[in-house]
N, C-alpha and C positions, 0 to 999 in steps of 0.2 A: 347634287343628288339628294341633301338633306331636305329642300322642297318639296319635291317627291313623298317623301316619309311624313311631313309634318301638316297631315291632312286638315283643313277646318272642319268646323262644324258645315252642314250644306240640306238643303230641302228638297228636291229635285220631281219637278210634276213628271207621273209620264200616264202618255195617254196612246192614242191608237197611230202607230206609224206612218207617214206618208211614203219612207223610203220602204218598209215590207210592203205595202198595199201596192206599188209599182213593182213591189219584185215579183210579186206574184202575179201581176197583173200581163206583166212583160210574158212569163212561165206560161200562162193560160193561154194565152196569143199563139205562142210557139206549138203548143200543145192543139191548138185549132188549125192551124197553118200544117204542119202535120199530119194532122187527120184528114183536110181536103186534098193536101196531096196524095196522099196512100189512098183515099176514095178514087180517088181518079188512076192511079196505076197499078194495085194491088185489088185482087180478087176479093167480096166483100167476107170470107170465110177467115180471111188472114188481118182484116182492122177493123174487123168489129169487136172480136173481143178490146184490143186493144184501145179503141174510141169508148165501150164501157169504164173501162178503167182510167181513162183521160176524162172522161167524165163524171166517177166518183172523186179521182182529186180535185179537179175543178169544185166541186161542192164542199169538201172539205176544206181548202184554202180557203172558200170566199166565209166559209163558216168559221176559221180558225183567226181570219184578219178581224171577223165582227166580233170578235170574243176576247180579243186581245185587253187585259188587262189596264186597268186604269188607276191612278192614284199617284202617292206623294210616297218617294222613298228617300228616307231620313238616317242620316249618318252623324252620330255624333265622336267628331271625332277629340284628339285629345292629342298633347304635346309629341313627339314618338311614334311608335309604331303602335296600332289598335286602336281602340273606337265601337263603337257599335250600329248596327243597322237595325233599321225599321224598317216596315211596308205599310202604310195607311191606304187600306183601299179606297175610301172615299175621303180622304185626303184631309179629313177633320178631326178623327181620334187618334189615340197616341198610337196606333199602329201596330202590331203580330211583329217579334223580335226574331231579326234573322242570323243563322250563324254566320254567314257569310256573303256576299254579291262579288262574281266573281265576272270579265268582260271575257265573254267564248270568241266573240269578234269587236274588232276596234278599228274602224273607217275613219279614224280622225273626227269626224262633225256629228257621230252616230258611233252606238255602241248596243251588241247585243247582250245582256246583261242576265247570268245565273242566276237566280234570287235562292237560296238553301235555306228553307226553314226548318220547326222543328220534325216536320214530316217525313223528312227524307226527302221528298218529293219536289222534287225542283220547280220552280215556275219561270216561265223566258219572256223577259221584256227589253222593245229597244227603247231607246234612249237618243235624242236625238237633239244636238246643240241649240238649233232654231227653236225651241220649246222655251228654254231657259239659257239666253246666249251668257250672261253675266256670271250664272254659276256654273257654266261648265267645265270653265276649269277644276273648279273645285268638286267638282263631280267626279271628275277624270283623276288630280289626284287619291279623294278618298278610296278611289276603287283601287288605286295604284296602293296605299298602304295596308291596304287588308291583304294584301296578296302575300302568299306563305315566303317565308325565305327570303 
């Protein structure tokens, strides 16, 4: 378990999902498939509104995946438990200090990653082993030692 705790230092690119872009991609399908079905056996009073709304998420998703966050987040970490996190959005200055990165989901080869800065305001990026196979371990730990308790 002390591996765990004794995070390295780690650099980690992240850039635009291939696993979100399929999830949503799958979501949008279902979301079409759906609405040709209900065209064809529901009255058009009962899946139009609901094809409006399947079509403002559709625009949202494909707008939310091209927006997705990009850069270098940087953990320096240190003997024990703590360390510190960066976000470099273009991946070449020292980077906006964050309080925390926290994984909300962890697929084993991909992780969805909290980023808490000083704003309060969270930003969500994944992270995904095939980008940086060599440092994801060390990816995996550091996130693993920031974690409270």
């Amino acid at each position: 378990m002390s591996g765990l705790r004794d995070a390295p230092s780690v650099s980690y690119p992240v850039g635009r999902s291939r696993f979100w872009a399929t999830v949503l991609t799958a979501l949008a399908l279902a979301v079409v498939l759906t609405g040709a079905w209900m065209a064809s056996t529901v009255p058009p009073e009962a899946w139009l509104p609901l094809a409006g709304a399947g079509l403002a998420w559709m625009a949202w998703a494909a707008r939310s995946e091209r927006q997705q966050p990009t850069g270098l987040l940087r953990f320096s970490g240190s003997t024990g438990r703590g360390g510190t996190w960066r976000w470099a959005l273009d991946g070449t200055d020292e980077g906006l200090a964050l309080q925390a990165v926290e994984a909300a989901v962890d697929l084993q080869n991909r992780m969805l990653l909290r980023l808490k800065g000083s704003s309060g305001v969270p930003a969500w990026v994944w992270v995904e082993r095939v980008d940086a196979p060599v440092d994801w371990l060390a990816l995996r730990r550091a996130v693993t030692s920031d974690r409270p308790g």
